[in-house]
C-alpha positions as CSV (number, residue, x, y, z in Angstrom):
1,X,-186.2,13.3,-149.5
2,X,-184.4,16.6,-149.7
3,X,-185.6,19.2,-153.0
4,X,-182.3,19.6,-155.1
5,X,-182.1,23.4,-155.6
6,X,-179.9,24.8,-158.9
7,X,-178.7,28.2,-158.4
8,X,-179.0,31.0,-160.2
9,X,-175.2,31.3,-160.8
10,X,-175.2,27.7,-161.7
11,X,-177.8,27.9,-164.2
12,X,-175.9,30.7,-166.1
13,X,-172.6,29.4,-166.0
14,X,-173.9,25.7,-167.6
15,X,-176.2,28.0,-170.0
16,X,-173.1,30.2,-170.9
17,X,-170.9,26.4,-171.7
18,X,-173.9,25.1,-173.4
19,X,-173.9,28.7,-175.7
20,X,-170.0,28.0,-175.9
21,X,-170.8,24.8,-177.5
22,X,-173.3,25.8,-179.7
23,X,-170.7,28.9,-181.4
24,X,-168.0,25.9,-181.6
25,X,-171.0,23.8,-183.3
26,X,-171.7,26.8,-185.7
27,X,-168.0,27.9,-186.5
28,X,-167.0,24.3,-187.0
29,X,-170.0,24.4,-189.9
30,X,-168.7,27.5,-191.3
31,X,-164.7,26.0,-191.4
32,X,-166.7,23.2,-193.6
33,X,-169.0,25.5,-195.6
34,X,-165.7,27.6,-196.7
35,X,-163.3,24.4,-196.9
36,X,-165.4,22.7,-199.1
37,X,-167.1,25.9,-200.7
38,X,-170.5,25.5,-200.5
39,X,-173.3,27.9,-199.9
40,X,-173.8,29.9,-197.2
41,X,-177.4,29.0,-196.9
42,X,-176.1,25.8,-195.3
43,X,-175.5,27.7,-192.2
44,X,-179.2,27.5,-191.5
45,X,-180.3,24.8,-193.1
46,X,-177.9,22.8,-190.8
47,X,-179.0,24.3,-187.7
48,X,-180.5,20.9,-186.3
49,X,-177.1,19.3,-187.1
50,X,-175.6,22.7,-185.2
51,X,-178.1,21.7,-182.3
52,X,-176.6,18.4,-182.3
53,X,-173.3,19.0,-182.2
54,X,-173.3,21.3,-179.7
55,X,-175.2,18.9,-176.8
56,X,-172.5,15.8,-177.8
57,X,-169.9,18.4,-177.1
58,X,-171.9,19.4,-173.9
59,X,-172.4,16.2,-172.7
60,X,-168.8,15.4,-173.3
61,X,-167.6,18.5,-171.6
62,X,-169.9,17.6,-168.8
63,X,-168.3,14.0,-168.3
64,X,-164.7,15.3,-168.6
65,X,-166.0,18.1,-165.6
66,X,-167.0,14.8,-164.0
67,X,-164.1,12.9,-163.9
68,X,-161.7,15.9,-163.2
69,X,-164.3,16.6,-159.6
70,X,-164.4,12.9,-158.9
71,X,-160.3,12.9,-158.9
72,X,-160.3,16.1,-156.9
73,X,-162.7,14.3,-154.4
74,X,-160.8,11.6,-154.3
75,X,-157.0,13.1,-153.9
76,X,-158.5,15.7,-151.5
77,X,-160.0,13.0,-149.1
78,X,-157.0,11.3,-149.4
79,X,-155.0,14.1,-148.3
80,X,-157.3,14.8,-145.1
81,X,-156.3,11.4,-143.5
């Protein structure tokens, strides 16, 4: 059985989405801090529902990345015939 092997490059770019995720996860709690004006303090107090957020909207990023390379697999072998 062959070793699977992550590069370095890969590593950073999914650590640079997964740190994307997690600043959406943090300004989408500060948009409902202000919109329904509640203490700042929530900002860390929520950091596990922060945490949360931001690996559903990883893990849905990553299946949308997974679909859209399965199609391009698929129209690109279809094109090579």
């Amino acid at each position: 059985m062959k070793d699977i092997v992550i590069t370095g490059a890969t590593l950073r770019r999914e650590l640079r989405i997964l740190l994307g995720c997690f600043i959406f996860a943090v300004l989408f709690d500060l948009f409902s801090i202000v919109k329904f004006h509640r203490p700042f303090t929530e900002i860390f107090t929520t950091i596990g529902y922060e945490i949360v957020i931001a690996v559903v909207v990883y893990l849905i990023l990553a299946l949308i990345r997974l679909i859209v390379f399965l199609i391009r697999k698929v129209l690109t072998k279809n094109n090579n015939k």
